[in-house]
N, C-alpha and C positions, 0 to 999 in steps of 0.2 A: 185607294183603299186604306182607312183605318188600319195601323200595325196591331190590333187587337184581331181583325178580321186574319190579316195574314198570319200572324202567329199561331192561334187557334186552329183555322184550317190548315196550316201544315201541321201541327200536331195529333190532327184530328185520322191524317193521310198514315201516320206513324201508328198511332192509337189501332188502326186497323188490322196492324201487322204486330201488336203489341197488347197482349190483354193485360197486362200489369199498368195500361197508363190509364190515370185517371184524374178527370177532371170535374172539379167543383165550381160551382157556379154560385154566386149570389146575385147575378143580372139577369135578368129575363130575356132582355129585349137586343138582342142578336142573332142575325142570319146562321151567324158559324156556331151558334151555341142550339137552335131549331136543327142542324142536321146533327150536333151529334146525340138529342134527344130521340131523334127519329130511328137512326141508323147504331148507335152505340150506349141503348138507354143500360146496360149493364156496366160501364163506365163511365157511364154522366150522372152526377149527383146534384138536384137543383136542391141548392141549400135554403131559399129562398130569403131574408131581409136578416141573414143571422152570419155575419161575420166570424164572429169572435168562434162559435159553434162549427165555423166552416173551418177554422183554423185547426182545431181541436181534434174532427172530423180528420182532416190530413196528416196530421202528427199519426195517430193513430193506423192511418192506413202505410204510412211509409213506415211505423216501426214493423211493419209488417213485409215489408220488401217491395212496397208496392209505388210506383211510378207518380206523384200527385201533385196537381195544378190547383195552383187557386184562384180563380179570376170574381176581379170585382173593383170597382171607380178604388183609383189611387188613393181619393179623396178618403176613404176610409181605414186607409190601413191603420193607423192612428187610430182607429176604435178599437183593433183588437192588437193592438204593440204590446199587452200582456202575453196574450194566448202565444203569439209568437215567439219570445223571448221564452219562456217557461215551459212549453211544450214542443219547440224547433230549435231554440238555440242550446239554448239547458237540457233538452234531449237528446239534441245530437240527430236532429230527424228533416231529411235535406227535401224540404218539399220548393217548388216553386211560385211566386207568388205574383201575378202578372195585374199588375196597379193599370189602370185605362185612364188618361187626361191626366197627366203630372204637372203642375204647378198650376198657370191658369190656362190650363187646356182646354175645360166648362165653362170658360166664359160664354155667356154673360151670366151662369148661376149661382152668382156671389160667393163670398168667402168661404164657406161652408164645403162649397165644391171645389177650393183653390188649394191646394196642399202645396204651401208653398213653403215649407219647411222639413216635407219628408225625408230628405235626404239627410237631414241633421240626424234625426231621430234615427232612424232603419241605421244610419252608420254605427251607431253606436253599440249595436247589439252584436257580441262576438260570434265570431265564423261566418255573417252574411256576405255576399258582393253583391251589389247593386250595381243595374244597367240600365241607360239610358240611351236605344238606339237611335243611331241618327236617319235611318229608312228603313224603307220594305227589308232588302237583302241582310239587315244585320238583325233585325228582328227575326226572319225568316231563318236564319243559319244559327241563331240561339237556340232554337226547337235542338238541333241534334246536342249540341255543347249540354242541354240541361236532362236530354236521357241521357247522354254516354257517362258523365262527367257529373252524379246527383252532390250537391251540395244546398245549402242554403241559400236563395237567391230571390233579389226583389226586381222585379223586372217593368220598367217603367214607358210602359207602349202610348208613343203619342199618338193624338186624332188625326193632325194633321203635322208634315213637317213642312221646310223649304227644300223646293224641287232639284234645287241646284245639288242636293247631297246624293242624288241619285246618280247623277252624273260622275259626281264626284267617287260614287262606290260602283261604278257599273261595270270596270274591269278588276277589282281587287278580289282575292280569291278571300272568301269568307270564313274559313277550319275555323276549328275547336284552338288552336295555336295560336290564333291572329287574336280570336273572340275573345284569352283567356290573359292575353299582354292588356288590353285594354287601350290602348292607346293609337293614335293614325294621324299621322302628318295629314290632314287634306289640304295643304296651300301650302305651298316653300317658298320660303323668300331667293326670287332671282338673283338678288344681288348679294353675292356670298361674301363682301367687301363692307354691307354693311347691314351688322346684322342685329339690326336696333330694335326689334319688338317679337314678341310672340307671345300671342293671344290664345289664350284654352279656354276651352266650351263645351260645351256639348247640347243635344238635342235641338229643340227648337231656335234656339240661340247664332245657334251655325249661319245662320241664313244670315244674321244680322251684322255676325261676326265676319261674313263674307263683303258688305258693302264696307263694313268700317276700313279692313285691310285696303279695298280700292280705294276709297277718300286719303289714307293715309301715305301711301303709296305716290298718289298726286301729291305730298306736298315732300316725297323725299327718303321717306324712310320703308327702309327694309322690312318687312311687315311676313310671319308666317301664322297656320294658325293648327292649331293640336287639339284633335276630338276626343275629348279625355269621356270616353264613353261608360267608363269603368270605373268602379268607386269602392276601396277594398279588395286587398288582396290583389295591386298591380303588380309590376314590374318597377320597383321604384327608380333603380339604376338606368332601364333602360329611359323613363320620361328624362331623368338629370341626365342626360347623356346627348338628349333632343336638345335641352335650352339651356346648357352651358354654357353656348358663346352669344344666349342674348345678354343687352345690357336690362331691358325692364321684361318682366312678363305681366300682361292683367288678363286676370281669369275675368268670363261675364258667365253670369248665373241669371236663372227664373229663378231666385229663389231668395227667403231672407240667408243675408253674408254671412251669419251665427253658425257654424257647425253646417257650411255646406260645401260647395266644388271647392272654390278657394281656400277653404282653411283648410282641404284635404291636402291642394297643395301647398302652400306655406306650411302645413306639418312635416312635408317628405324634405322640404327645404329646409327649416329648423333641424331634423333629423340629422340629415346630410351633413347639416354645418356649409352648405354651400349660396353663398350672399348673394340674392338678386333685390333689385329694385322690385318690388311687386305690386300692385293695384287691382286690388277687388270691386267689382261691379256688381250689384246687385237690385233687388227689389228695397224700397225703404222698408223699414223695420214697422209695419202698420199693415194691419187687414183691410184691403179693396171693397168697399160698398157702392165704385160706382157700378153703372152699368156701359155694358160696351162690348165689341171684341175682344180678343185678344188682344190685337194689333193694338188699337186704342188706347186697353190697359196700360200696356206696354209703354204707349209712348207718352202717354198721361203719368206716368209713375217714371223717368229717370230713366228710363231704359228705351227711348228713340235712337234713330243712328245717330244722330246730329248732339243728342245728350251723350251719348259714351264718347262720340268723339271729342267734344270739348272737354268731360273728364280727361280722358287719352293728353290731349294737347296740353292742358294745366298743366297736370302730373311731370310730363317729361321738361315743360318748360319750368317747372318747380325745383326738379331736380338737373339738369343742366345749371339754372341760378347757383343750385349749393356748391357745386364741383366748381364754380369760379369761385366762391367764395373761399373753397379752401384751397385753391392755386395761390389766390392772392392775400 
């Protein structure tokens, strides 16, 4: 299931027992958006093809005290990053705004549908956090984090993810506590003797980020990886406290490297003053006009495993070279 579907329909379970919650619609064409027309048309508002008006629309009902979602393709937030900023941020008015297919989630419907810069942008606007869950259960356990807890929030629900993070979250207890650190070891490196890498990602990337760590692993090194699902308004101490005994960290992104995961960390590091090797992966700085899947995209553009890993392997044997050169 679509985390747009699960999200929705558990809020939809809450909205029942909740007439303050209300959700805006600029999508049509969803199962969990037909039952809460049927069943909750006095909390469902279809805003129809008018974003920016749907934003406005929420501002307005939350300076009211009132509970307000806004769902609508990622792809557009960027049309109304005015309304937002000026009537949510600049007002002070904590709606929630739940983005469908983040980065190229729409493939194959070209650039247009690829928002693969959101995260630049949405960061920059004071008091947001942005999320980007890595499954069902953490999408699922934001529904209560964003009644209990109303702030500003951009919430980045993918279509599909990698099955492996299910696994990976199917015993971790999901609070408001866990959801609001932002942060979750999912791999630790076994070998606490050598503790040479750790990789941050999040969402769809995890998946990839998981074969890279086995490839790497095979040839020796201590490999962890950190789902930095949370963007704004982390725990900064606690991430520095995770990768202060690696020697490199590289962040992998869907996304352009200008103002996105990576430079969020490399600022907490700059910040800190605490010196890592770091290496950023991302999308090349150019809009995608082929066509294809995801997968395709992906590995057509720099971001295969086989591509990151050979950055990965450069890099370190880049940096290995310089640390003899200033031995000798």
């Amino acid at each position: 299931m679509a985390q747009r579907e699960v999200f929705i329909s558990t809020l939809f379970e809450k909205a029942k027992l909740d007439k303050d919650i209300y959700l805006l619609s600029v999508d049509m064409g969803a199962v969990s958006l037909d039952i809460w027309r049927d069943e909750l048309p006095d909390q469902f508002i279809a805003m129809g093809i008018s974003e920016q008006n749907a934003i406005n629309v929420a501002a307005g009902l939350s300076a009211t005290g009132k509970k307000v979602y806004v769902y609508f393709m990622a792809c557009w937030v960027a049309r109304c990053f005015e309304q937002i900023r000026y009537s949510c941020a600049m007002g002070k008015n904590p709606i929630t705004i739940l983005g469908a297919g983040p980065a190229l989630g729409y493939s194959p419907a070209g650039p247009a549908h690829s928002p693969v810069e959101d995260i630049a942008y949405m960061r920059s606007l004071a008091g947001i956090e942005i999320y980007s869950p890595a499954c069902d259960r953490i999408a699922e356990g934001l529904v209560d984090l964003t009644i209990n807890e109303p702030k500003l929030r951009y919430i980045r629900l993918e279509r599909s993810y990698p099955k492996v993070m299910d696994k990976v979250y199917s015993d971790k207890n999901i609070d408001n506590t866990f959801l609001s650190k932002g942060i979750h070891i999912i791999k630790e490196n076994s070998n606490v003797l050598n503790q040479d890498l750790c990789i941050i990602s999040s969402g769809y990337m995890l998946g990839r980020a998981f074969e890279i760590a086995e490839k790497l692993e095979l040839q020796g090194l201590g490999v962890s990886i950190i789902d930095l699902f949370k963007i704004n308004s982390i725990d900064d101490k606690y991430l520095l406290e995770k990768i202060k005994n690696y020697d490199t960290i590289v962040t992998i992104e869907e996304q352009f490297l200008s103002g996105g995961l990576g430079s969020f960390v490399c600022e907490i590091l700059a910040d800190s003053r605490m010196q890592k090797e770091i290496l950023r992966i991302g999308l090349p700085n150019k809009y995608i006009f082929d066509n294809g899947s995801r997968d395709h995209l992906l590995d057509s553009n720099n971001l295969s495993v086989n591509d990151i890993l050979s950055m990965i392997m450069s890099f370190i044997s880049k940096k290995t070279h310089k640390s003899m050169e200033l031995i000798y």
